[in-house]
C-alpha positions in Angstrom: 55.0 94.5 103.4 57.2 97.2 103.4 58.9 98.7 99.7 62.5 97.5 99.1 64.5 99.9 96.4 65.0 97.9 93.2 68.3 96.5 92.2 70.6 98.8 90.3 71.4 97.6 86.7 75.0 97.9 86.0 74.5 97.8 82.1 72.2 100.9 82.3 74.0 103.0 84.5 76.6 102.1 82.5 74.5 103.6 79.2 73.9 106.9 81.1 77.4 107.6 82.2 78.7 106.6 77.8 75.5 109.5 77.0 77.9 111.9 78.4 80.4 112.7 76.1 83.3 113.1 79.6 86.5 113.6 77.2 89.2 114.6 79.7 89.5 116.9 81.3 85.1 117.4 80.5 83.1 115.9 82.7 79.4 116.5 80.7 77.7 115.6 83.4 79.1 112.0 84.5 80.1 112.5 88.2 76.2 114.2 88.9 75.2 110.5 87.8 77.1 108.5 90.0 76.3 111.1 92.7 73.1 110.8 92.5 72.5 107.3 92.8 74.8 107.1 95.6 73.5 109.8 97.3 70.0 108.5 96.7 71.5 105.0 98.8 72.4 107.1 102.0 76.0 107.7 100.4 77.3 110.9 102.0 78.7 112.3 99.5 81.3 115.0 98.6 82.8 116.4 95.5 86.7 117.8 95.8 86.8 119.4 92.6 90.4 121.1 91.6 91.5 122.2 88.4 88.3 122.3 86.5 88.3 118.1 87.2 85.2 116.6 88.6 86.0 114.3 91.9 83.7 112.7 94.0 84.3 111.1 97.6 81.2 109.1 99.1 80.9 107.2 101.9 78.6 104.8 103.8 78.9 104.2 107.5 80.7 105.8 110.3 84.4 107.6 109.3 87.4 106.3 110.4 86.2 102.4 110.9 89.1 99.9 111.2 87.2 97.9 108.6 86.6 100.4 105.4 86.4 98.8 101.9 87.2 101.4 99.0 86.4 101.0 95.2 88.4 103.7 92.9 87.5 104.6 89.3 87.1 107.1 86.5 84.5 108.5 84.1 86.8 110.8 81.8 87.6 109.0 78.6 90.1 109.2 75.8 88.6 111.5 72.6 86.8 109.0 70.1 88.9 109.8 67.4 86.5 109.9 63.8 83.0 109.3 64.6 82.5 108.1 61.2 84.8 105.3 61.6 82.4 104.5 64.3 79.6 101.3 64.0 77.9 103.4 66.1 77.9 106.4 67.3 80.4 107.0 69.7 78.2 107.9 73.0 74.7 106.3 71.9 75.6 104.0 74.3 73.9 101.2 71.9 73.7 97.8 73.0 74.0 95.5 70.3 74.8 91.6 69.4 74.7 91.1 73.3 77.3 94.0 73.7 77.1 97.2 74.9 79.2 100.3 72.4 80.7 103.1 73.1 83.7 105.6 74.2 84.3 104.4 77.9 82.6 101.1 77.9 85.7 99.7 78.5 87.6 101.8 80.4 86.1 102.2 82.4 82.7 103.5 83.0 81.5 99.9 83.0 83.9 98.7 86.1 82.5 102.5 88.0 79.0 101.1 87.3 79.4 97.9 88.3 81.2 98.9 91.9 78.6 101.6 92.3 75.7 99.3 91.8 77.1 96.5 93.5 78.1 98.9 96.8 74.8 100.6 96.8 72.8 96.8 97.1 75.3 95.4 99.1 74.5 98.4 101.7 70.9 98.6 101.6 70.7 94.5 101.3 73.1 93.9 104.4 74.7 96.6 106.1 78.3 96.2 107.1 79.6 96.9 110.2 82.4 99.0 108.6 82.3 101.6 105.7 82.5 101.7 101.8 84.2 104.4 100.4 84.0 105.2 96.2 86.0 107.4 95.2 85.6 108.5 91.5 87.4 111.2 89.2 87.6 112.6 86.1 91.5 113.0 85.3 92.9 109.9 84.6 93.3 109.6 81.2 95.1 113.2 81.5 97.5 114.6 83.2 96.6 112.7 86.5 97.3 116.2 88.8 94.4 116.9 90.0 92.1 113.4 90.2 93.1 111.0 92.5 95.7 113.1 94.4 93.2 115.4 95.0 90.8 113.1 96.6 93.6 111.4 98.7 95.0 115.0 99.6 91.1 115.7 100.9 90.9 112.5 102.2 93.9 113.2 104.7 92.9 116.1 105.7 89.4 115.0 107.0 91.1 111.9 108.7 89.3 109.6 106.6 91.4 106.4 105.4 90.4 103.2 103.1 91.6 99.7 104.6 91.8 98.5 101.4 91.1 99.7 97.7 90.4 97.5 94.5 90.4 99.6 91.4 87.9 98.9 88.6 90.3 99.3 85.5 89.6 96.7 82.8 92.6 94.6 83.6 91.1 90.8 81.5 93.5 90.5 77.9 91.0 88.2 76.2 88.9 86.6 78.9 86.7 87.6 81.8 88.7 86.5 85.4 91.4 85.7 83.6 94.3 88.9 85.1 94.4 90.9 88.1 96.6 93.6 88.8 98.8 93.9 91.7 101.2 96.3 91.0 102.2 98.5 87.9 105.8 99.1 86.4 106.9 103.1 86.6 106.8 105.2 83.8 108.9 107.7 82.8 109.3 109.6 79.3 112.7 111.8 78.2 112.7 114.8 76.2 116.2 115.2 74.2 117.9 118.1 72.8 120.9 118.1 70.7 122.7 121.3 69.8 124.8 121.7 67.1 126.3 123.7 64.3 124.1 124.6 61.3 126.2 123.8 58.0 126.0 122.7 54.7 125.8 118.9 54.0 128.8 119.1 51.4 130.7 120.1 54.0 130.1 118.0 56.8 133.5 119.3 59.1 132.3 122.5 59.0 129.5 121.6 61.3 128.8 119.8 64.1 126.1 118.0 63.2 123.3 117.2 66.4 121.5 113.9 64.2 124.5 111.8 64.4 125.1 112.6 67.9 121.2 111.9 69.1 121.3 109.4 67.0 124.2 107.2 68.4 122.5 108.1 72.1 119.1 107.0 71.1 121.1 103.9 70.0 122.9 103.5 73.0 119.7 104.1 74.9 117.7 101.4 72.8 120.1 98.6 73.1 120.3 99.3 76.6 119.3 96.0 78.9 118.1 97.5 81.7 117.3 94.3 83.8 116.2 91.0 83.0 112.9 91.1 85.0 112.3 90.6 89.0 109.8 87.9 90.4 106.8 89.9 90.1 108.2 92.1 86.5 108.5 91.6 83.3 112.2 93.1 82.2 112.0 97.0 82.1 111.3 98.8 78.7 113.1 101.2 77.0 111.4 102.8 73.5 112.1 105.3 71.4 108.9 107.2 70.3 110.1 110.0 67.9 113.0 111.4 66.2 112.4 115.3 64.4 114.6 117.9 63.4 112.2 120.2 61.6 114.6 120.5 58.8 112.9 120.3 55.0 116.1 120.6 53.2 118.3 118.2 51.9 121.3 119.9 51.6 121.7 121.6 54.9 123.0 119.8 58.4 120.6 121.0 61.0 121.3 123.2 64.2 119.3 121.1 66.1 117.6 117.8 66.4 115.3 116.3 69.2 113.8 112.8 70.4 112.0 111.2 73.0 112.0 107.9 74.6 109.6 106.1 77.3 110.4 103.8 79.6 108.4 101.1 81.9 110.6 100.3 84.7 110.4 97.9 87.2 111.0 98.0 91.0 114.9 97.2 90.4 114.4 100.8 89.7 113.6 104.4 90.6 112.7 107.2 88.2 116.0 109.1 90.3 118.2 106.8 89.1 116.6 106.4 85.9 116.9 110.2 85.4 120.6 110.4 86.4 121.4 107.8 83.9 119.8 109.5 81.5 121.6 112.2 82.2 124.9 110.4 82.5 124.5 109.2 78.1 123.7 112.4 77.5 126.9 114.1 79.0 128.9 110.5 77.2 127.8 111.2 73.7 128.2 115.3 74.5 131.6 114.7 75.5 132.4 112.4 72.6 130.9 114.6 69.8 130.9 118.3 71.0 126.9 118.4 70.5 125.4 120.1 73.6 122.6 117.2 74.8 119.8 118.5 77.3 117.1 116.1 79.0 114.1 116.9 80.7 112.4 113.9 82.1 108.8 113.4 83.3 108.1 110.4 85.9 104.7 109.9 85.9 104.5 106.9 88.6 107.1 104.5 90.1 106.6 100.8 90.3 104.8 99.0 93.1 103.7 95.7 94.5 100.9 94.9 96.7 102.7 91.1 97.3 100.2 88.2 97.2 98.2 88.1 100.4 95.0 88.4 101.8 93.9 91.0 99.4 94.6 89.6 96.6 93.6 86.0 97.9 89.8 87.3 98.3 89.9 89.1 95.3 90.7 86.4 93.1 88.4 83.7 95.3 85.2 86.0 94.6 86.1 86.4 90.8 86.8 82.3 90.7 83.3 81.7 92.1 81.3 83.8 90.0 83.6 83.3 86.3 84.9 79.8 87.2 88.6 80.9 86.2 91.7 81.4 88.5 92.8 85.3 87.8 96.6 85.5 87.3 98.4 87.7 89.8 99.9 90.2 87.2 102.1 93.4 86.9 101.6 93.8 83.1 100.2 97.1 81.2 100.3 100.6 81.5 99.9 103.0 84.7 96.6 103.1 86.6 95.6 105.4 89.4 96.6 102.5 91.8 99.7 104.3 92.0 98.9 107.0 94.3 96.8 105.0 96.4 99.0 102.6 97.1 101.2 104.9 99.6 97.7 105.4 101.0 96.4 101.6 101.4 96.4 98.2 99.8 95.7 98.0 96.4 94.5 95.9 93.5 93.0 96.2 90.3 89.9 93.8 88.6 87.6 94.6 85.6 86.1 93.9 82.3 88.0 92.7 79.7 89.9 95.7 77.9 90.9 94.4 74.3 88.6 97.1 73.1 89.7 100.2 75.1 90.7 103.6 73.6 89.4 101.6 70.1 87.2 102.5 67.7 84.0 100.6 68.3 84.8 100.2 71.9 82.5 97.4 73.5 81.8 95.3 76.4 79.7 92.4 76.7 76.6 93.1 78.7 76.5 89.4 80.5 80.3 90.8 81.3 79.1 93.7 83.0 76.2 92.1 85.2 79.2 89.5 86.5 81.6 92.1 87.6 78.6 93.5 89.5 78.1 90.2 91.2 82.2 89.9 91.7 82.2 93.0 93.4 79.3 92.1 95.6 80.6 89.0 96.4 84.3 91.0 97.6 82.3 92.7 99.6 80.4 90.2 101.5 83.2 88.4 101.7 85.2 91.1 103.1 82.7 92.0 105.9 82.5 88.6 106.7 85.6 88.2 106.9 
Protein backbone atom coordinates (compact mmCIF):
# COMPACT_ATOMS: atom_id res chain seq x y z
CA UNK A 1 0.00 0.00 0.00
CA UNK A 2 1.28 3.11 -0.78
CA UNK A 3 3.04 5.70 2.23
CA UNK A 4 0.63 8.44 3.39
CA UNK A 5 2.59 11.55 5.26
CA UNK A 6 1.73 11.57 8.88
CA UNK A 7 -0.64 14.02 10.49
CA UNK A 8 0.95 17.29 11.62
CA UNK A 9 0.66 17.84 15.38
CA UNK A 10 -0.39 21.26 16.11
CA UNK A 11 0.91 21.21 19.77
CA UNK A 12 4.50 20.48 18.44
CA UNK A 13 4.79 22.80 15.77
CA UNK A 14 3.52 24.89 18.07
CA UNK A 15 6.72 24.06 20.57
CA UNK A 16 9.15 24.74 17.70
CA UNK A 17 7.94 28.02 16.58
CA UNK A 18 7.89 29.22 21.06
CA UNK A 19 11.93 27.69 20.80
CA UNK A 20 12.46 30.73 18.76
CA UNK A 21 12.76 33.51 20.75
CA UNK A 22 10.79 35.97 17.48
CA UNK A 23 10.46 39.32 19.65
CA UNK A 24 9.37 41.85 17.13
CA UNK A 25 10.71 42.99 14.83
CA UNK A 26 13.31 39.31 15.29
CA UNK A 27 12.17 36.59 13.59
CA UNK A 28 14.93 33.74 15.10
CA UNK A 29 14.10 31.60 12.84
CA UNK A 30 10.08 31.17 13.06
CA UNK A 31 9.00 31.85 9.42
CA UNK A 32 11.89 29.03 8.05
CA UNK A 33 9.61 26.65 10.28
CA UNK A 34 6.36 27.26 8.87
CA UNK A 35 8.01 27.38 5.44
CA UNK A 36 9.25 24.42 5.61
CA UNK A 37 6.50 22.29 6.49
CA UNK A 38 4.41 24.02 4.02
CA UNK A 39 6.70 23.84 1.40
CA UNK A 40 7.32 20.14 2.29
CA UNK A 41 3.07 19.72 1.60
CA UNK A 42 3.44 21.07 -2.07
CA UNK A 43 2.85 24.83 -0.68
CA UNK A 44 4.47 27.08 -3.15
CA UNK A 45 5.88 29.28 -1.20
CA UNK A 46 7.30 32.86 -1.16
CA UNK A 47 8.72 35.09 1.33
CA UNK A 48 8.13 39.16 0.73
CA UNK A 49 10.46 40.36 3.25
CA UNK A 50 10.59 44.41 3.73
CA UNK A 51 12.02 46.25 6.50
CA UNK A 52 14.11 43.61 8.11
CA UNK A 53 10.33 41.68 8.83
CA UNK A 54 10.01 38.18 7.87
CA UNK A 55 6.73 37.56 5.56
CA UNK A 56 5.73 34.50 4.04
CA UNK A 57 3.01 33.97 1.15
CA UNK A 58 2.17 30.16 0.35
CA UNK A 59 -0.19 28.76 -1.67
CA UNK A 60 -1.79 25.48 -2.77
CA UNK A 61 -3.59 25.11 -6.04
CA UNK A 62 -3.92 27.11 -9.14
CA UNK A 63 -3.74 31.26 -8.68
CA UNK A 64 -6.48 33.32 -9.14
CA UNK A 65 -9.40 30.50 -8.42
CA UNK A 66 -12.87 32.05 -7.77
CA UNK A 67 -12.85 29.70 -4.66
CA UNK A 68 -9.51 30.65 -2.49
CA UNK A 69 -9.69 30.11 1.32
CA UNK A 70 -6.92 32.27 3.18
CA UNK A 71 -5.70 31.84 6.88
CA UNK A 72 -3.59 35.09 8.21
CA UNK A 73 -1.32 34.98 11.32
CA UNK A 74 1.82 36.06 13.10
CA UNK A 75 4.97 34.57 14.76
CA UNK A 76 6.59 37.86 16.31
CA UNK A 77 5.70 38.17 19.95
CA UNK A 78 5.63 40.80 22.57
CA UNK A 79 9.27 40.82 24.84
CA UNK A 80 8.75 38.40 27.89
CA UNK A 81 9.37 40.94 30.27
CA UNK A 82 11.64 39.25 33.56
CA UNK A 83 12.38 35.71 32.87
CA UNK A 84 12.69 35.10 36.46
CA UNK A 85 9.14 35.99 37.09
CA UNK A 86 8.70 33.19 34.65
CA UNK A 87 7.33 29.29 35.96
CA UNK A 88 9.15 28.47 33.14
CA UNK A 89 11.31 29.60 31.08
CA UNK A 90 9.95 31.87 28.67
CA UNK A 91 10.69 29.94 25.20
CA UNK A 92 11.20 26.17 26.65
CA UNK A 93 8.16 25.74 25.18
CA UNK A 94 7.28 23.30 28.28
CA UNK A 95 4.13 21.51 28.35
CA UNK A 96 2.96 21.09 31.63
CA UNK A 97 -0.42 20.28 33.79
CA UNK A 98 -1.99 19.57 30.33
CA UNK A 99 -0.80 23.04 29.07
CA UNK A 100 1.54 24.16 26.90
CA UNK A 101 4.03 27.62 28.32
CA UNK A 102 5.52 30.08 26.75
CA UNK A 103 5.97 33.68 25.07
CA UNK A 104 3.50 33.30 22.01
CA UNK A 105 1.53 30.40 23.00
CA UNK A 106 -1.21 32.47 23.05
CA UNK A 107 -0.91 34.95 20.57
CA UNK A 108 -0.55 33.54 18.51
CA UNK A 109 1.83 30.93 17.39
CA UNK A 110 -0.65 28.37 18.57
CA UNK A 111 -3.67 29.61 16.05
CA UNK A 112 -0.50 29.79 12.97
CA UNK A 113 0.15 26.08 14.02
CA UNK A 114 -3.12 24.99 14.12
CA UNK A 115 -4.17 26.59 10.49
CA UNK A 116 -0.83 25.41 9.07
CA UNK A 117 -1.35 21.91 10.16
CA UNK A 118 -4.90 21.77 9.64
CA UNK A 119 -4.34 23.32 5.68
CA UNK A 120 -1.50 21.10 5.00
CA UNK A 121 -3.86 17.66 5.92
CA UNK A 122 -6.75 19.10 4.64
CA UNK A 123 -4.74 19.34 1.17
CA UNK A 124 -2.98 16.18 0.98
CA UNK A 125 -6.24 14.31 2.64
CA UNK A 126 -8.72 15.82 0.03
CA UNK A 127 -7.68 18.25 -2.38
CA UNK A 128 -9.91 21.21 -3.14
CA UNK A 129 -10.91 22.26 -6.21
CA UNK A 130 -9.82 25.93 -5.26
CA UNK A 131 -6.72 27.21 -3.42
CA UNK A 132 -5.45 27.90 0.26
CA UNK A 133 -3.47 30.72 0.70
CA UNK A 134 -1.43 31.34 4.39
CA UNK A 135 -0.12 34.23 4.77
CA UNK A 136 2.11 34.77 7.80
CA UNK A 137 4.31 37.76 9.15
CA UNK A 138 6.37 38.89 11.70
CA UNK A 139 5.23 42.61 12.47
CA UNK A 140 2.20 42.65 14.19
CA UNK A 141 2.88 43.24 17.55
CA UNK A 142 5.01 46.38 16.10
CA UNK A 143 4.63 48.93 14.09
CA UNK A 144 2.43 46.95 11.63
CA UNK A 145 4.26 48.81 8.29
CA UNK A 146 5.81 46.40 6.84
CA UNK A 147 3.82 42.85 7.71
CA UNK A 148 0.62 42.38 6.39
CA UNK A 149 0.60 45.43 4.01
CA UNK A 150 3.49 44.13 2.60
CA UNK A 151 2.04 40.81 1.72
CA UNK A 152 -1.20 42.34 0.45
CA UNK A 153 0.87 45.05 -1.58
CA UNK A 154 2.84 41.67 -3.19
CA UNK A 155 -0.23 39.99 -3.38
CA UNK A 156 -1.73 42.73 -5.84
CA UNK A 157 0.83 42.89 -7.72
CA UNK A 158 1.01 39.16 -8.77
CA UNK A 159 -2.86 39.17 -9.26
CA UNK A 160 -3.37 36.87 -6.64
CA UNK A 161 -6.55 37.53 -4.35
CA UNK A 162 -8.08 35.45 -1.17
CA UNK A 163 -12.08 34.89 -1.34
CA UNK A 164 -12.15 34.86 2.07
CA UNK A 165 -9.63 35.21 5.12
CA UNK A 166 -10.16 33.98 8.82
CA UNK A 167 -7.45 35.29 11.09
CA UNK A 168 -6.02 33.00 13.87
CA UNK A 169 -5.81 35.62 16.76
CA UNK A 170 -6.81 34.31 20.11
CA UNK A 171 -10.18 35.99 20.20
CA UNK A 172 -11.99 33.21 23.38
CA UNK A 173 -12.20 35.69 26.95
CA UNK A 174 -12.49 32.57 29.22
CA UNK A 175 -13.83 29.69 27.07
CA UNK A 176 -12.91 27.82 23.92
CA UNK A 177 -15.85 28.79 21.05
CA UNK A 178 -17.13 31.09 23.07
CA UNK A 179 -16.15 34.91 20.70
CA UNK A 180 -15.51 35.47 17.23
CA UNK A 181 -14.38 38.50 15.78
CA UNK A 182 -16.06 40.35 13.00
CA UNK A 183 -14.80 43.59 12.97
CA UNK A 184 -12.41 45.74 15.17
CA UNK A 185 -13.09 49.43 16.58
CA UNK A 186 -10.25 52.04 15.15
CA UNK A 187 -7.56 53.20 17.07
CA UNK A 188 -6.08 56.26 17.22
CA UNK A 189 -3.51 57.79 19.97
CA UNK A 190 -2.82 61.89 20.35
CA UNK A 191 0.31 63.43 21.27
CA UNK A 192 -0.26 67.01 23.15
CA UNK A 193 1.91 69.91 23.62
CA UNK A 194 1.22 72.81 25.74
CA UNK A 195 3.46 75.94 25.58
CA UNK A 196 3.67 78.20 28.09
CA UNK A 197 5.60 80.74 30.11
CA UNK A 198 8.29 79.49 32.54
CA UNK A 199 7.71 81.47 36.03
CA UNK A 200 7.90 81.15 39.47
CA UNK A 201 5.00 79.42 41.42
CA UNK A 202 4.70 82.51 43.86
CA UNK A 203 3.87 84.37 41.22
CA UNK A 204 1.44 82.54 39.20
CA UNK A 205 0.32 85.94 36.76
CA UNK A 206 3.60 86.28 35.75
CA UNK A 207 3.37 83.13 33.78
CA UNK A 208 1.27 81.34 31.66
CA UNK A 209 1.18 78.28 33.05
CA UNK A 210 0.84 75.07 30.19
CA UNK A 211 -0.51 72.32 33.19
CA UNK A 212 -3.66 74.10 33.87
CA UNK A 213 -4.40 74.58 30.31
CA UNK A 214 -3.64 70.65 29.25
CA UNK A 215 -5.11 69.90 32.07
CA UNK A 216 -8.65 71.38 31.58
CA UNK A 217 -8.33 69.86 27.72
CA UNK A 218 -7.47 66.46 28.89
CA UNK A 219 -10.62 67.03 31.11
CA UNK A 220 -12.68 68.09 28.46
CA UNK A 221 -11.33 65.29 26.36
CA UNK A 222 -12.12 62.61 29.16
CA UNK A 223 -15.57 63.53 29.85
CA UNK A 224 -16.19 63.56 26.37
CA UNK A 225 -19.26 61.04 25.22
CA UNK A 226 -18.29 60.27 22.05
CA UNK A 227 -21.37 57.96 21.15
CA UNK A 228 -23.40 55.67 22.94
CA UNK A 229 -22.51 52.49 20.82
CA UNK A 230 -23.85 51.35 17.20
CA UNK A 231 -25.50 47.83 16.64
CA UNK A 232 -22.40 46.02 16.20
CA UNK A 233 -20.02 48.53 18.91
CA UNK A 234 -19.56 49.02 22.10
CA UNK A 235 -19.57 53.08 22.78
CA UNK A 236 -16.23 54.54 21.57
CA UNK A 237 -13.31 55.13 24.20
CA UNK A 238 -11.57 57.87 25.03
CA UNK A 239 -8.39 57.46 27.73
CA UNK A 240 -5.89 59.35 28.93
CA UNK A 241 -2.55 57.41 29.23
CA UNK A 242 0.04 60.03 30.58
CA UNK A 243 0.47 63.39 31.85
CA UNK A 244 4.56 64.70 32.27
CA UNK A 245 6.07 67.92 32.38
CA UNK A 246 9.65 66.95 33.29
CA UNK A 247 9.75 69.48 35.85
CA UNK A 248 11.55 68.32 39.47
CA UNK A 249 10.92 71.49 41.15
CA UNK A 250 8.35 72.59 43.25
CA UNK A 251 8.55 76.11 43.15
CA UNK A 252 8.80 76.78 39.48
CA UNK A 253 5.63 76.79 36.86
CA UNK A 254 6.84 74.90 33.91
CA UNK A 255 7.45 76.07 30.16
CA UNK A 256 5.94 73.20 29.02
CA UNK A 257 3.77 70.26 29.73
CA UNK A 258 2.61 67.18 27.46
CA UNK A 259 -0.02 64.28 27.43
CA UNK A 260 -1.42 61.59 25.43
CA UNK A 261 -4.70 60.03 25.08
CA UNK A 262 -6.04 56.84 22.97
CA UNK A 263 -8.97 56.32 21.63
CA UNK A 264 -11.10 53.15 20.30
CA UNK A 265 -13.66 54.38 17.95
CA UNK A 266 -16.32 52.96 16.41
CA UNK A 267 -17.67 53.09 12.79
CA UNK A 268 -19.94 56.29 13.77
CA UNK A 269 -16.44 57.48 13.28
CA UNK A 270 -13.35 58.24 11.19
CA UNK A 271 -9.83 58.85 12.49
CA UNK A 272 -10.35 62.37 10.04
CA UNK A 273 -12.91 63.53 12.05
CA UNK A 274 -11.54 62.27 15.12
CA UNK A 275 -8.28 64.23 14.27
CA UNK A 276 -10.02 67.48 13.46
CA UNK A 277 -11.85 67.41 16.71
CA UNK A 278 -8.89 66.96 18.33
CA UNK A 279 -7.69 69.66 16.89
CA UNK A 280 -10.71 71.81 17.25
CA UNK A 281 -10.22 71.46 21.82
CA UNK A 282 -6.95 72.18 21.34
CA UNK A 283 -7.36 75.53 19.45
CA UNK A 284 -10.76 76.03 22.42
CA UNK A 285 -8.54 75.74 25.40
CA UNK A 286 -5.50 77.82 23.38
CA UNK A 287 -7.88 80.44 22.78
CA UNK A 288 -9.19 80.50 26.21
CA UNK A 289 -5.81 80.38 28.10
CA UNK A 290 -3.12 81.83 25.78
CA UNK A 291 -1.05 78.37 26.06
CA UNK A 292 0.07 77.39 22.48
CA UNK A 293 -1.51 73.51 22.23
CA UNK A 294 -0.06 71.28 19.29
CA UNK A 295 -1.36 67.65 18.38
CA UNK A 296 0.04 65.11 16.44
CA UNK A 297 -2.15 62.09 16.03
CA UNK A 298 -1.40 58.59 14.88
CA UNK A 299 -4.45 56.35 13.39
CA UNK A 300 -3.26 53.07 13.46
CA UNK A 301 -6.65 51.28 11.84
CA UNK A 302 -10.26 52.51 11.36
CA UNK A 303 -13.23 50.42 12.34
CA UNK A 304 -14.78 47.74 10.23
CA UNK A 305 -17.62 45.19 9.96
CA UNK A 306 -17.72 42.10 8.07
CA UNK A 307 -21.80 42.00 8.85
CA UNK A 308 -23.19 38.54 9.80
CA UNK A 309 -23.34 36.37 6.74
CA UNK A 310 -22.17 33.43 5.14
CA UNK A 311 -18.69 33.84 6.53
CA UNK A 312 -19.32 34.19 9.68
CA UNK A 313 -22.34 31.61 9.63
CA UNK A 314 -19.72 28.64 8.62
CA UNK A 315 -17.30 29.85 10.91
CA UNK A 316 -19.21 29.72 13.89
CA UNK A 317 -21.13 26.22 12.59
CA UNK A 318 -17.66 24.42 12.35
CA UNK A 319 -16.50 25.82 15.85
CA UNK A 320 -20.19 24.70 17.37
CA UNK A 321 -19.59 21.11 16.10
CA UNK A 322 -16.33 20.46 17.29
CA UNK A 323 -16.52 22.73 21.01
CA UNK A 324 -20.39 22.30 21.34
CA UNK A 325 -20.76 26.21 22.14
CA UNK A 326 -22.44 28.95 19.87
CA UNK A 327 -19.43 31.70 19.34
CA UNK A 328 -20.74 35.25 19.85
CA UNK A 329 -20.42 37.50 16.85
CA UNK A 330 -18.24 40.20 18.52
CA UNK A 331 -16.40 43.64 17.81
CA UNK A 332 -14.61 43.72 21.29
CA UNK A 333 -10.61 44.13 21.93
CA UNK A 334 -7.83 45.72 20.45
CA UNK A 335 -6.68 46.00 16.69
CA UNK A 336 -5.73 42.80 14.69
CA UNK A 337 -4.23 42.61 11.27
CA UNK A 338 -7.86 41.97 10.04
CA UNK A 339 -7.71 45.51 9.35
CA UNK A 340 -5.85 45.75 6.28
CA UNK A 341 -7.31 42.75 4.82
CA UNK A 342 -10.45 43.59 5.03
CA UNK A 343 -10.36 46.28 2.03
CA UNK A 344 -8.77 43.22 0.38
CA UNK A 345 -11.53 40.37 1.27
CA UNK A 346 -13.95 39.12 3.89
CA UNK A 347 -12.70 38.72 7.12
CA UNK A 348 -13.00 37.17 10.52
CA UNK A 349 -11.12 36.20 13.33
CA UNK A 350 -11.24 32.64 15.58
CA UNK A 351 -8.64 31.26 18.10
CA UNK A 352 -7.49 29.98 21.40
CA UNK A 353 -8.46 31.43 24.32
CA UNK A 354 -6.31 34.64 25.09
CA UNK A 355 -6.67 35.41 28.90
CA UNK A 356 -3.01 34.61 29.09
CA UNK A 357 -1.47 36.67 26.19
CA UNK A 358 1.38 39.22 26.57
CA UNK A 359 1.32 37.60 30.47
CA UNK A 360 3.85 36.23 32.38
CA UNK A 361 3.46 32.50 32.26
CA UNK A 362 1.65 32.69 28.99
CA UNK A 363 -0.16 29.23 28.33
CA UNK A 364 -2.51 27.36 26.33
CA UNK A 365 -4.21 24.22 26.93
CA UNK A 366 -2.86 21.45 24.64
CA UNK A 367 -6.51 19.67 24.15
CA UNK A 368 -7.25 23.51 23.11
CA UNK A 369 -4.81 23.50 20.48
CA UNK A 370 -5.59 19.96 18.87
CA UNK A 371 -9.50 21.45 18.61
CA UNK A 372 -8.68 24.54 16.75
CA UNK A 373 -6.79 22.21 14.43
CA UNK A 374 -9.88 20.27 13.88
CA UNK A 375 -12.09 23.68 13.72
CA UNK A 376 -9.99 24.82 10.99
CA UNK A 377 -10.25 21.62 9.14
CA UNK A 378 -13.66 21.37 9.52
CA UNK A 379 -13.90 25.40 7.86
CA UNK A 380 -12.30 24.08 5.32
CA UNK A 381 -14.16 21.11 4.23
CA UNK A 382 -17.00 22.88 4.76
CA UNK A 383 -15.98 25.68 2.69
CA UNK A 384 -15.01 23.54 -0.39
CA UNK A 385 -18.08 21.76 0.01
CA UNK A 386 -19.82 24.33 0.07
Amino acid sequence: MPQTDPAIDPVDLTARLIRCASVTPADDGAMGVVQQVLAGAGFDCHRVDRGGVANLIARWGPRGHARTFGFNGHVDVVPPGDPAEWSVPPFSAEVRDGMLWGRGAADMKSGVAAFVAAAVDFVRDTPPDGAVIVTITGDEEGDATDGTTAILEAMDRAGERMSVCLVGEPTCPDRMGEMMKIGRRGSLTAWFEAAGVQGHAAYPHRAKNPVTALARLIDRLGSAELDSGTDHFDPSTLAPVTFDTGNPATNVIPATARATVNIRFNDRHTGAVLTRWLEDQSAQVTADTGVTITVRVRVSGEPFLTPPGPLSDLVAAAVQAETGVTPVLSTSGGTSDARFIRAHCPVVEFGLVGATMHKVDERVEVAHVHQLKRIYGRILSDYFAG
